[in-house]
N, C-alpha and C positions, 0 to 999 in steps of 0.2 A: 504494500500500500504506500502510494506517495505522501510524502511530508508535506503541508501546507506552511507556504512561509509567510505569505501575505493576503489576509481578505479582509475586502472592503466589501459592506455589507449595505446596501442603498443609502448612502452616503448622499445627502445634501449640504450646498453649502450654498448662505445668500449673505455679502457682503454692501451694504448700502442700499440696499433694495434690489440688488441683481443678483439671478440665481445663476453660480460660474460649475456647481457640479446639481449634477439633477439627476438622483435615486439612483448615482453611479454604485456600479458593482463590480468586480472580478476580484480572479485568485489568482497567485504564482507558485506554484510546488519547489519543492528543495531540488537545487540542479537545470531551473528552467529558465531557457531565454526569451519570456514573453514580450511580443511586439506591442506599441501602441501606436498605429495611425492616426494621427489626426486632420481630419478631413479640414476643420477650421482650428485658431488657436483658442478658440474662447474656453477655460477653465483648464487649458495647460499647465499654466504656470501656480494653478492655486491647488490643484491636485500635485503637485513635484511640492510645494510646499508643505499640504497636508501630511505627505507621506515624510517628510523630514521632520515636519515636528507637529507633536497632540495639540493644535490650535482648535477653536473653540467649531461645532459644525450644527447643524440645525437639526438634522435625522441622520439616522444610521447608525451606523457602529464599523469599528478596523481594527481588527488582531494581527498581530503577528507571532507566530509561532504558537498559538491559539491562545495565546495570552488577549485578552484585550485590552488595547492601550487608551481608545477613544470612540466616545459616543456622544449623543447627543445628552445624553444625562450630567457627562462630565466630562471635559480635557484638561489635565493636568499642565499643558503646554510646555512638557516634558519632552526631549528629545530621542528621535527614534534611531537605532542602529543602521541605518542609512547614508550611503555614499550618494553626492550628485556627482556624474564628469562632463563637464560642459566643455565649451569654447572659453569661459573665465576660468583660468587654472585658481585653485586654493590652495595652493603648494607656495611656501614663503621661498618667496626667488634668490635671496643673500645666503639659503643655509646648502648644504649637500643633500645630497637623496636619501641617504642613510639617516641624518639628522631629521629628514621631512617624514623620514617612513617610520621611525621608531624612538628617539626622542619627543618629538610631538605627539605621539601615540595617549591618550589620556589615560593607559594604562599603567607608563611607565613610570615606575615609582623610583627611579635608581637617583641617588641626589650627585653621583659623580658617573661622569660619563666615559665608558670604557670606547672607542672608539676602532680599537680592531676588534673586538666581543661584534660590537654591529656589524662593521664589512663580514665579519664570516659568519652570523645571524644573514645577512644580502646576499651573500655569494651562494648559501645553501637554502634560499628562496629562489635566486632567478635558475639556478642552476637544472635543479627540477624544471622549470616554463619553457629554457632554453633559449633567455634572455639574455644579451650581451651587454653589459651597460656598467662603469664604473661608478661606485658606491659614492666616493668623494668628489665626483664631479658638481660642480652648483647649479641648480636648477636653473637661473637665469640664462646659461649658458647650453642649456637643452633645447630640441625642436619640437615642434605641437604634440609629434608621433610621441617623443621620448617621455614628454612631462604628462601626457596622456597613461602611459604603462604606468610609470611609478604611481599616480593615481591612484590607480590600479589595484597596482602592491600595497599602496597606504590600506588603502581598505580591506584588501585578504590581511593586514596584519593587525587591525583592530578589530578584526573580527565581524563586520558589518553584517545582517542576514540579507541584506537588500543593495545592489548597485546599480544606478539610471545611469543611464547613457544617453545623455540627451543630443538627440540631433548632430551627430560627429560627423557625420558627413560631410556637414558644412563647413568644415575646417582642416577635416585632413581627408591627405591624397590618397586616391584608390589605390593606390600600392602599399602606404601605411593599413589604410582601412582592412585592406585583405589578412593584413599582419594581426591588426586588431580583433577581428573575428576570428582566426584562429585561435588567439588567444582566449578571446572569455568563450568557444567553446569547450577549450581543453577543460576551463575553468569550473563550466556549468558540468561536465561530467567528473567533474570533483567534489559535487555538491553546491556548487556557489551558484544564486540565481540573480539574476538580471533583468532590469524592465529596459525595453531599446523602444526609444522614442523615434519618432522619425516621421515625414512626411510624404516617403516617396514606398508604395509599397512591393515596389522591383526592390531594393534593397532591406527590406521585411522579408519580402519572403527568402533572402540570399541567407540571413541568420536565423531568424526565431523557429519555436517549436509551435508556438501559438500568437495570434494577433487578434487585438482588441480595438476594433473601431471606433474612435471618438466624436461624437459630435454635438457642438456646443451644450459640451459638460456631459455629456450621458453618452456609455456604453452600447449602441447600437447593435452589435453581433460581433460574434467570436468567432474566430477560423480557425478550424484545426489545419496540420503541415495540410492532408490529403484534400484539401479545399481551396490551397491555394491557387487561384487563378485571376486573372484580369476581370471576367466576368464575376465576382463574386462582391469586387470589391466595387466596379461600377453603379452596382443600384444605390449605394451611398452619397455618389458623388453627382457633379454636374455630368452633362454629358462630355466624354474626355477623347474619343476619339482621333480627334484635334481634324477631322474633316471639313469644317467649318472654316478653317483658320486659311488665309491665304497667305498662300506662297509666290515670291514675285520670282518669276523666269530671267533668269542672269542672261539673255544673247548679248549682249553687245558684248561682253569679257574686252572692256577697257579697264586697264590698269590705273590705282587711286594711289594705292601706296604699297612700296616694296622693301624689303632689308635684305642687302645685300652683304652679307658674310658677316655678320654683327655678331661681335664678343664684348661681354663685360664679364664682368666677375661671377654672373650665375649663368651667364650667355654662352651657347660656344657654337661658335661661326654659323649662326642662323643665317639663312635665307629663304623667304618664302615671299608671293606676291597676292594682294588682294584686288579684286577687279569690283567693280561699280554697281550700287546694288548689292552686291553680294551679302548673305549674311555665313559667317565664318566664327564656327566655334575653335578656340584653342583648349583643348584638357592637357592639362601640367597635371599629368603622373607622380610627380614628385613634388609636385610644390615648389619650385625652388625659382621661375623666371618673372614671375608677373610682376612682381616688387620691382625689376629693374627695368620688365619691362614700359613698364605707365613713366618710370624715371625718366628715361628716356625719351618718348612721347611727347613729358614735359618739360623738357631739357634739366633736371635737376641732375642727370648725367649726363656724360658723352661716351660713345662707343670705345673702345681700348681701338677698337681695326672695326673696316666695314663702311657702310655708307648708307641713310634712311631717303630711300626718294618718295616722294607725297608730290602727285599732281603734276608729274615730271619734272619737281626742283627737288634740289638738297635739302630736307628737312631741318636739319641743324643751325646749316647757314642761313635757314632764310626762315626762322623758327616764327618771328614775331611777326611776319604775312602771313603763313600759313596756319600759325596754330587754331586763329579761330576758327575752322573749319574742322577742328574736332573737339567733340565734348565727351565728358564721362558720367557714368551714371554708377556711382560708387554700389559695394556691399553695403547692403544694411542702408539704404540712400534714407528712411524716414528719420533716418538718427544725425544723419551727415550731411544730409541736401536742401534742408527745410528753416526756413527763419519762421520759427515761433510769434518771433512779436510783429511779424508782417501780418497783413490780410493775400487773403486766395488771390487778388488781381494781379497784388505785388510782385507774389511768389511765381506766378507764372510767366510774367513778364523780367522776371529779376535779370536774366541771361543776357534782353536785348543790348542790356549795357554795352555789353565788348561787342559790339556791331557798331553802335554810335554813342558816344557820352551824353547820359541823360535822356536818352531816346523813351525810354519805357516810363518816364517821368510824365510824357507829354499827356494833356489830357486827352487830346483828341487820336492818338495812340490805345491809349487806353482804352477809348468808346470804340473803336474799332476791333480791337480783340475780342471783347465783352462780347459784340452783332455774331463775329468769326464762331466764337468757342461757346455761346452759350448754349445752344439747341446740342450739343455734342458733352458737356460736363452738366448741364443741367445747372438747378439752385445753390450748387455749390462755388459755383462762380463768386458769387454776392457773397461768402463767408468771412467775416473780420477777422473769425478765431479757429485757424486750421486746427487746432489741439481738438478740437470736440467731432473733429471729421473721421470718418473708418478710415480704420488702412487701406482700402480698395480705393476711395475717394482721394487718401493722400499720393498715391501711387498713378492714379491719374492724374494728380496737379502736376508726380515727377516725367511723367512722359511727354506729357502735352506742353511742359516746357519745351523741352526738346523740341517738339513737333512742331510750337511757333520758331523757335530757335535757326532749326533746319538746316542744321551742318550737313559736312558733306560726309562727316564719318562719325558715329558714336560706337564709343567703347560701354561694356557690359560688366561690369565684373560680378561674377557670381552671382546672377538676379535672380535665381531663386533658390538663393541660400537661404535657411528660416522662414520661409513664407509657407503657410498651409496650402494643400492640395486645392481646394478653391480659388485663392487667391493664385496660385501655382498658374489656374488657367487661365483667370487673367491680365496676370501679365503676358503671358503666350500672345494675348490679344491685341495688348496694347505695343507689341513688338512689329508684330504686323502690322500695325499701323502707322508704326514709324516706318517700316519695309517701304508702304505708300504712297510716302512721301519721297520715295529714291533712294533714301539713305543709305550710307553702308554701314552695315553691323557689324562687331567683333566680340565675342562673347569670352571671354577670358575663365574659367571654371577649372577645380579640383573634382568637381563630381559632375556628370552628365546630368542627371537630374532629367528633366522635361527638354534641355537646350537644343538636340536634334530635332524637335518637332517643328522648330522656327528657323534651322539650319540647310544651306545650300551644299557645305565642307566642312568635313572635320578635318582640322590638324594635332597630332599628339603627339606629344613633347614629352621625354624623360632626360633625367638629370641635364639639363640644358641644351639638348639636343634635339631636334626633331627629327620624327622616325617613322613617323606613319602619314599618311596623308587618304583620306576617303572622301569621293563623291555623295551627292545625294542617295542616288541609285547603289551603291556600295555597302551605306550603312550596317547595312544586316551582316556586315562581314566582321565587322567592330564589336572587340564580347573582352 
């Protein structure tokens, strides 16, 4: 008979008048890597919090180990044996790994610290995983892969009954990531259970033993392994097909911008060319060029060797003509792209700036965009106070900037990293709409995600090299 390690029991939770979990329920058995899809985010982040600590809930009840920790009769707001591993590492960056995993342990009672006693308490941890990783090395000085394991490790060494995996995808590369699921399988067949958060459920079904559909706040249906399929998970969602979605036909294949033999320091003698129109995903394998490449872009580098042509001139040399002709649409853009204390008209026009000084100021500017964009954004136009707008709504202000903007080339980085399955498709939508406009696309990502469906080429890049190149028509060749 299976061990239960976690049940939530119709779990309601209503904070200021909004209900974020509604009569949620599931289990996790000892040794299982249950999935969580979430179709929308709404009561993500309040259920990751629930499960870390007995905060106060309106119905239900939640054991663990059949103990029960919390109900609506009473939360002690007591802290549960629970690891989170996000994209924010918890791991203090100035100390070593050994210091992070077993000094800070709230276990350890030792008032003087033996320091070889831990390297060979570490060596005879990773030893068994088959982990290679020096104990004294200082976490600042690790990569997402590396400070992700010890994570890890912190938590098999305090003994945790529960570890979330939240949304890793978004952060580390398919080639770590591969690493990573090997590992917390070995892990779960050693007893340790995990809940994997995640919004893409190609990559659910690649790990878990079970998946749990979310949708705002309430468990929808449970997939066992032998259920997994496309069609199961569909009736949950919009329609995803992506049939709908237009794709624009690249014939002219004129050349926008090319790199010719381009090395920097993550770089090694890249060359590839993008043509007009096109939309062009890049997957980094590794993680390791995007950082230098946007540097460059921006001139905040220069090539070591090589030459960037854009529009048949030297990029570099001729950086301050050209560059307004491309714009970026960062990670995480609601966090990085948005002035708060502006209103909607502002925000959408903020870009005109670098076209002409003060342009977007004018009023009669301004009445003319409002006639343009309002049958196409709707009442949200007139908004003084973007803060109180959905993310779908803000996500349109960040596109349709662009859209008025109408470079000749927009970069992507990661756009649907963190965004729910919903949301997921529309920005699919609002891609192609930039497509519409002529635009050329570059989508820059560590995880595929949904990005082929709005892609002409893929290009894929390992340790600074590119090494695969696929057509539309090809895709299916890419695994």
């Amino acid at each position: 008979m299976k061990n239960e390690v976690l049940r939530i029991e119709k779990v309601t939770q209503i904070i200021e008048g909004i209900t974020y979990l509604d009569s949620f329920s599931f289990h996790i058995f000892e040794g299982e890597i249950m999935g969580l899809l979430c179709i929308n985010a709404h009561g993500k982040e309040e259920l990751i919090q629930l499960l870390f600590q007995n905060i106060p809930i309106h119905y239900g009840r939640i054991y663990f180990k059949e103990n029960l920790v919390n109900s609506y009769e009473h939360s002690s707001m007591s802290m549960n044996p629970v690891a989170v591993i996000e994209n924010k590492s918890r791991l203090i960056e100035n100390l070593t790994i050994s210091d992070n995993i077993f000094v800070l342990n709230k276990d350890f009672k030792k008032s003087i610290i033996n320091t070889k006693e831990l390297n060979k308490n570490f060596e005879i941890l990773i030893e068994e995983l088959g982990i290679e990783i020096n104990s004294n090395e200082i976490i600042g000085n690790l990569n997402i892969y590396e400070k992700c394991v010890v994570e890890i490790l912190k938590a098999i060494t305090a003994d945790v009954n529960l570890i979330i995996l939240r949304d890793i995808c978004n952060f580390i590369s398919i080639n770590d990531l591969q690493k990573i699921h090997s590992l917390i399988r070995y892990l779960s067949k050693k007893g340790i259970s995990f809940l994997y958060i995640c919004n893409d459920y190609e990559e659910a079904f690649k790990i878990c033993d079970r998946i749990s559909i979310m949708k705002n706040g309430k468990v929808l249906k449970i997939l066992n392994k032998n259920e997994y399929s496309e069609e199961k998970i569909i009736p949950y969602t919009v329609d995803y097909s992506g049939k709908e979605f237009f794709i624009t036909e690249n014939k002219l294949e004129k050349e926008i911008l090319r790199f010719e033999n381009i090395t920097t320091e993550f770089i090694n003698n890249m060359s590839f060319n993008i043509n007009l129109q096109e939309c062009v995903v890049f997957l980094d394998k590794s993680n390791t060029i995007f950082c230098d490449l946007i540097k460059l872009m921006n001139r905040e580098i220069r090539p070591k060797s090589g030459k960037i042509i854009f529009n048949n001139m030297d990029y570099i040399k001729n950086y301050y003509k050209l560059n307004k002709d491309i714009l970026f649409i960062q990670e995480n853009p609601m966090q990085s792209m948005l002035f708060k204390s502006m209103n909607y008209i502002d925000n959408l026009c903020f870009l005109l700036n670098n076209k002409k000084s003060f342009l977007w100021l004018k009023k009669n500017i301004i009445k003319s965009v409002i006639k343009e964009y309002e049958s196409i954004i709707g009442e949200d136009i007139y908004s003084t106070n973007i803060s109180n707008l959905s993310p779908q709504s803000l996500y349109n202000l960040i596109y349709y900037r662009i859209h008025l903007y109408n470079p000749k080339v927009l970069f992507c980085i990661q756009p649907f990293s963190g965004v729910d399955i919903n949301l997921k498709q529309h920005l699919i939508k609002l891609i192609n709409i930039i497509r519409e406009k002529k635009i050329t696309i570059i989508i820059l990502t560590v995880n595929l995600s949904d990005s082929l469906s709005v892609a002409d080429r893929l290009i894929v890049v390992e340790q600074g090299r590119l090494c695969k190149e696929y057509r539309r028509e090809e895709f299916y060749k890419f695994n």
